[in-house]
PAKOLMI-822531 format. One record per residue (C-alpha): x, y, z. Coordinates in steps of 0.1 Angstrom, whole numbers, always signed. Layout:
% PAKOLMI-822531
    xx    yy    zz
     X     Y     Z
...
This chain:
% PAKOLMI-822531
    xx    yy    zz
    +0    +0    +0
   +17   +33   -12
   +14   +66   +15
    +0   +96    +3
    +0  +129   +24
   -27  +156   +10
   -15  +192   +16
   -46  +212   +17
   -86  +199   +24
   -99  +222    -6
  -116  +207   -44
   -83  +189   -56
   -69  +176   -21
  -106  +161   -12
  -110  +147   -45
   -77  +131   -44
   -82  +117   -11
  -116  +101   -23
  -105   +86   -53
   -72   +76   -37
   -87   +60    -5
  -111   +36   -31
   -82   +28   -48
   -68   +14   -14
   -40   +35   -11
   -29   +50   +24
   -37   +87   +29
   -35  +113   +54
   -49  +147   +43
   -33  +174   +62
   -52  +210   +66
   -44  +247   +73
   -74  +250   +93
  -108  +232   +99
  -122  +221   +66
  -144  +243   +52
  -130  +274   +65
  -114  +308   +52
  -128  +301   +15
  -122  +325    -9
  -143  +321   -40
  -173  +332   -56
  -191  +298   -49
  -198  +290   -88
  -191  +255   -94
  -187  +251  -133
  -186  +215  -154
  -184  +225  -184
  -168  +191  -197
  -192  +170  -183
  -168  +150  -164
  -182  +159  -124
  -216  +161  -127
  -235  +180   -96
  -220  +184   -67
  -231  +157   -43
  -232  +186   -12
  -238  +223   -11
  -263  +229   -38
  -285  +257   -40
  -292  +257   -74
  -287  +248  -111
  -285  +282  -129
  -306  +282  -154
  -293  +317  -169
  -263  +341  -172
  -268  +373  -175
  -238  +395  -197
  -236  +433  -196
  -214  +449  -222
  -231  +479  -233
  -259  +464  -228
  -279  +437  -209
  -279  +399  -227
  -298  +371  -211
  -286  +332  -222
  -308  +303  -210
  -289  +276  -197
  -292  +237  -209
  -278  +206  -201
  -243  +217  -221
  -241  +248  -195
  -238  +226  -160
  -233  +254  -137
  -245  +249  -100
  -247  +274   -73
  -232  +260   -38
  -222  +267    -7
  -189  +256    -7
  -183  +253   +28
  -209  +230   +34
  -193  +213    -2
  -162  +206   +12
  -172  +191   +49
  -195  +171   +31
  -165  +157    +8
  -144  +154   +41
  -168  +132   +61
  -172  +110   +26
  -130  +109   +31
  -131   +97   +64
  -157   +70   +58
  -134   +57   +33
  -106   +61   +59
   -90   +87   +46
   -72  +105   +81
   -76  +143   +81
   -56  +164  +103
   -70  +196  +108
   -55  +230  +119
   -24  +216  +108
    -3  +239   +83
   +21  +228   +66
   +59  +249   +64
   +83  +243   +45
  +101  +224   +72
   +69  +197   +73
   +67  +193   +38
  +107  +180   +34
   +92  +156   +60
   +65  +144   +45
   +84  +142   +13
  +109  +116   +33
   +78  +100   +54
   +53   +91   +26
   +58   +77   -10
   +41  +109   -30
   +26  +139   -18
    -3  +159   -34
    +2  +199   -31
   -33  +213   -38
   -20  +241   -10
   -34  +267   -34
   -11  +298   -40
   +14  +307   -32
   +17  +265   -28
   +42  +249    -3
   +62  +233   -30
   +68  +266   -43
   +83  +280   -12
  +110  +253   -11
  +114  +251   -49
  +121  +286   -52
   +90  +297   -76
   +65  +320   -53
   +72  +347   -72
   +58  +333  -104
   +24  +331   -92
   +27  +368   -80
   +37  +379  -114
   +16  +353  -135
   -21  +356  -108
   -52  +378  -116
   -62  +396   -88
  -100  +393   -72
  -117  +410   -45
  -156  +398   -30
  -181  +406    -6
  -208  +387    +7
  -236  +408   +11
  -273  +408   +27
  -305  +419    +8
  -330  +415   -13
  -320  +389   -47
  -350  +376   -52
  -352  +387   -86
  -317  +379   -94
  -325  +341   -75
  -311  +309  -101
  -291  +333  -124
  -256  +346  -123
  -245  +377  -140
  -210  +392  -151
  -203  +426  -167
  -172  +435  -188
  -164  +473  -182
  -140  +496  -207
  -114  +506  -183
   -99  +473  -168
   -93  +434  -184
  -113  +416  -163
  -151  +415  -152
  -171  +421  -125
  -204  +393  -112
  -227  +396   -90
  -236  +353   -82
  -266  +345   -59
  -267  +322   -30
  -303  +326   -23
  -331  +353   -23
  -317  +374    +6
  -275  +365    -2
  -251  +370   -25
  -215  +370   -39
  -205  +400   -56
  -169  +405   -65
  -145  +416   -92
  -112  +402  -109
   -84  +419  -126
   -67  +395  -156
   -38  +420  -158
   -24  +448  -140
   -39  +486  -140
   -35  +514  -114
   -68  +508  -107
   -76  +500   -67
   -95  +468   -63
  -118  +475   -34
  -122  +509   -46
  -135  +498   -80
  -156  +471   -60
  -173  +500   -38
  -182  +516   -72
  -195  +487   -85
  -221  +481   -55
  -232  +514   -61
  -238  +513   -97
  -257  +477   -93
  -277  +501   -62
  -263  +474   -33
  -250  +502   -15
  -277  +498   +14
  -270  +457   +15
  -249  +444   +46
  -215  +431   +37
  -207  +401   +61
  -178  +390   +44
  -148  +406   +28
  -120  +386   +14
   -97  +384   -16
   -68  +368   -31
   -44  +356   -62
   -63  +341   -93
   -29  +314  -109
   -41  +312  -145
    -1  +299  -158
   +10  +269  -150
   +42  +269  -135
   +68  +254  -157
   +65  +217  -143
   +38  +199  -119
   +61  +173  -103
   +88  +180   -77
  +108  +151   -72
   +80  +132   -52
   +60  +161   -50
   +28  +166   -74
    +8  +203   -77
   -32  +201   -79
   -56  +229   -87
   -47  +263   -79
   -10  +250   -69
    -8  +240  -105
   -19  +271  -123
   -54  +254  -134
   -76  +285  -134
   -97  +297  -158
   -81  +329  -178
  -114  +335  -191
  -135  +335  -159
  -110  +327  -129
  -134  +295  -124
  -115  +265  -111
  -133  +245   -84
  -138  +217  -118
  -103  +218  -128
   -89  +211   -92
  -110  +181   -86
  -103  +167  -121
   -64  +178  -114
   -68  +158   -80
   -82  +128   -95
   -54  +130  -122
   -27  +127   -94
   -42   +94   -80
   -50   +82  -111
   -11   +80  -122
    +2   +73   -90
   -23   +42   -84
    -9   +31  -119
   +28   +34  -107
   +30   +66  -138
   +37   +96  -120
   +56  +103  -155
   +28  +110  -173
    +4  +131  -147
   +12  +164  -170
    +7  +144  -198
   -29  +138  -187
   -36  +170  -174
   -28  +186  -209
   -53  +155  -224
   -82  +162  -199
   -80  +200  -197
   -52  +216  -224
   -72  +221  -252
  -100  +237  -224
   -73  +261  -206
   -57  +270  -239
   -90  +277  -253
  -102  +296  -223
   -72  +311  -226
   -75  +321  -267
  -107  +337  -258
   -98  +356  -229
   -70  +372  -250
   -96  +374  -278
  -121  +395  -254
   -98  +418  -236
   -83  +427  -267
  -118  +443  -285
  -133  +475  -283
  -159  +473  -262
  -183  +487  -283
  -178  +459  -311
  -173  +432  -285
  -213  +439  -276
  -225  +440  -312
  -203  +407  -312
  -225  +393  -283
  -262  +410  -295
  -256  +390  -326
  -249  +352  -307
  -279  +364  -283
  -301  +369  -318
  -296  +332  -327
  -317  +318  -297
  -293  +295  -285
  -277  +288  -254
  -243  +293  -245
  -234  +260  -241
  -244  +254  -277
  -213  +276  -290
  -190  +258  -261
  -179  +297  -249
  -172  +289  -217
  -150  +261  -230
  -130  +288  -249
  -141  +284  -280
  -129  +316  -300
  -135  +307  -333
  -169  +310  -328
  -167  +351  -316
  -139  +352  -350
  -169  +337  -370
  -194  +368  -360
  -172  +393  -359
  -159  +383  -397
  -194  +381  -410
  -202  +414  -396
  -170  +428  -414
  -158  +437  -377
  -126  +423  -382
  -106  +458  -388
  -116  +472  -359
  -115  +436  -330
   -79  +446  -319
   -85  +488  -317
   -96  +489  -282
């Protein structure tokens, strides 16, 4: 029986420790705190590859539409190629942690790991998973924080307290002129909500500051913020995933979203990669995989995010007016998947072409 030790009780570590304990293997799942706690994300669990299917705890809803403001307001219905659920995270990620422990999974909470611990795990156990998140553990040894500084978006949230009602089983984002990035406003239930903003790039723009304006111009000033937290966004990969016995998961291994900064799907999947290859004795080929599962997602994600940011705004919304006119859902054009041929298509038809690159 090989000896895994989990670094971090988030998406990748607890799906790792699942898959790994039915596979029969040995693992201990070390966390910073109690599981569940200090989570930092806008709660939007996203399966756009149909791999996960819903999330087994948390859910408060399927969405069933996004709402996009450019210059305008844009409404897409959801389907069953848009799988977008609403959770509570929190509740998510005990629920995944009990499952762990039934399986026999050991989980050591309020137990951070330095980078003293993690040379001793490294001796003590056969392979350990880093889904730390940034910057990871691994990273602090190995000498690479300072990519994910330089290579992160930033975001900032608030949890806030009112009336969303009307906004209940739809999630909206806005792109705005002045900044690469968007903000959303995602629904947890009629009375509580998620609003936040993320920078893809850096601006002299200050984040809470441009959050504050934001609440104001969706009229939330009056709501009660209970929460107020914000972090790093890894959208790169860092150069290699696999540290002599030491393999990065999720945010640890640059798996975010560079069109939405959504990654809750590509953590687990990353996770499940990880146990995968080392129940098969093939550690070798874990980046392998994770290019085969997700690469052509990320890099396409990725194509369209530089495709987006680059356009006026102006021709960007007579871009989206035009997919809206067609009646279809997003899902049916696979944008969240990153496909930019699709935006190339309409803006060419259109004759918009000239103009996509003079923002």
């Amino acid at each position: 029986m090989q000896k895994i030790a989990i670094i971090g009780g988030g998406p990748a570590g607890l799906m790792a420790a699942i898959d790994g304990a039915k596979k029969g293997l040995y693992i201990d799942l070390y966390d910073q705190y109690n599981i569940g706690d200090h989570i930092r994300c806008a709660e939007g669990f996203f399966d756009t590859l149909n791999i996960l299917g819903e999330p087994k705890y948390g859910v408060r809803f399927k969405v069933k539409e996004i709402e996009l403001e450019i210059k305008k307001d844009y409404v897409f219905p959801c389907d069953e190629k848009t799988n977008i659920w609403m959770i509570d995270r929190r509740e998510w990620q005990i629920g995944l942690a009990a499952e762990a422990r039934e399986l026999g999974v050991h989980i050591y909470e309020n137990s951070p790991v330095s980078k003293e611990k993690l040379k001793e795990l490294s001796h003590d156990y056969d392979w350990v998973i880093d889904s730390s998140g940034v910057p990871s553990v691994t990273s602090k040894v190995y000498e690479f924080n300072q990519f994910y500084k330089e290579t992160s978006g930033i975001t900032v949230q608030y949890t806030l307290l009112g009336d969303f009602s009307d906004r209940y089983g739809s999630i909206k984002a806005a792109l705005e002129e002045h900044y690469d990035g968007y903000y959303w406003i995602f629904p947890k239930s009629n009375n509580e909500a998620n609003v936040g903003l993320i920078f893809f790039s850096e601006n002299h723009l200050k984040p809470w500051e441009e959050l504050e304006r934001i609440i104001e111009k969706e009229g939330l000033s009056t709501y009660t913020k209970t929460r107020k937290f914000g972090g790093m966004c890894p959208v790169v990969r860092p150069e290699k995933l696999v540290y002599d016995n030491i393999i990065l998961t999720g945010d640890a291994a640059g798996l975010v979203s560079a069109l939405h900064g959504g990654g809750i799907d590509n953590a687990c999947i990353s996770g499940q990669l990880a146990i995968q290859c080392i129940a098969a004795n093939n550690v070798e080929a874990y980046e392998t995989e994770i290019d085969r599962v997700l690469g052509d997602k990320l890099k396409g994600e990725k194509d369209l995010a530089d495709l987006v940011y680059s356009m006026n705004l102006g021709v960007l919304d007579g871009i989206v007016k035009m997919v809206r006119h067609t009646n279809k859902s997003i899902g049916d054009f696979g944008f969240l998947n990153g496909h930019a041929g699709a935006f190339k298509k309409f803006a060419i038809l259109k004759g918009l072409m000239p103009k996509v690159f003079q923002k």
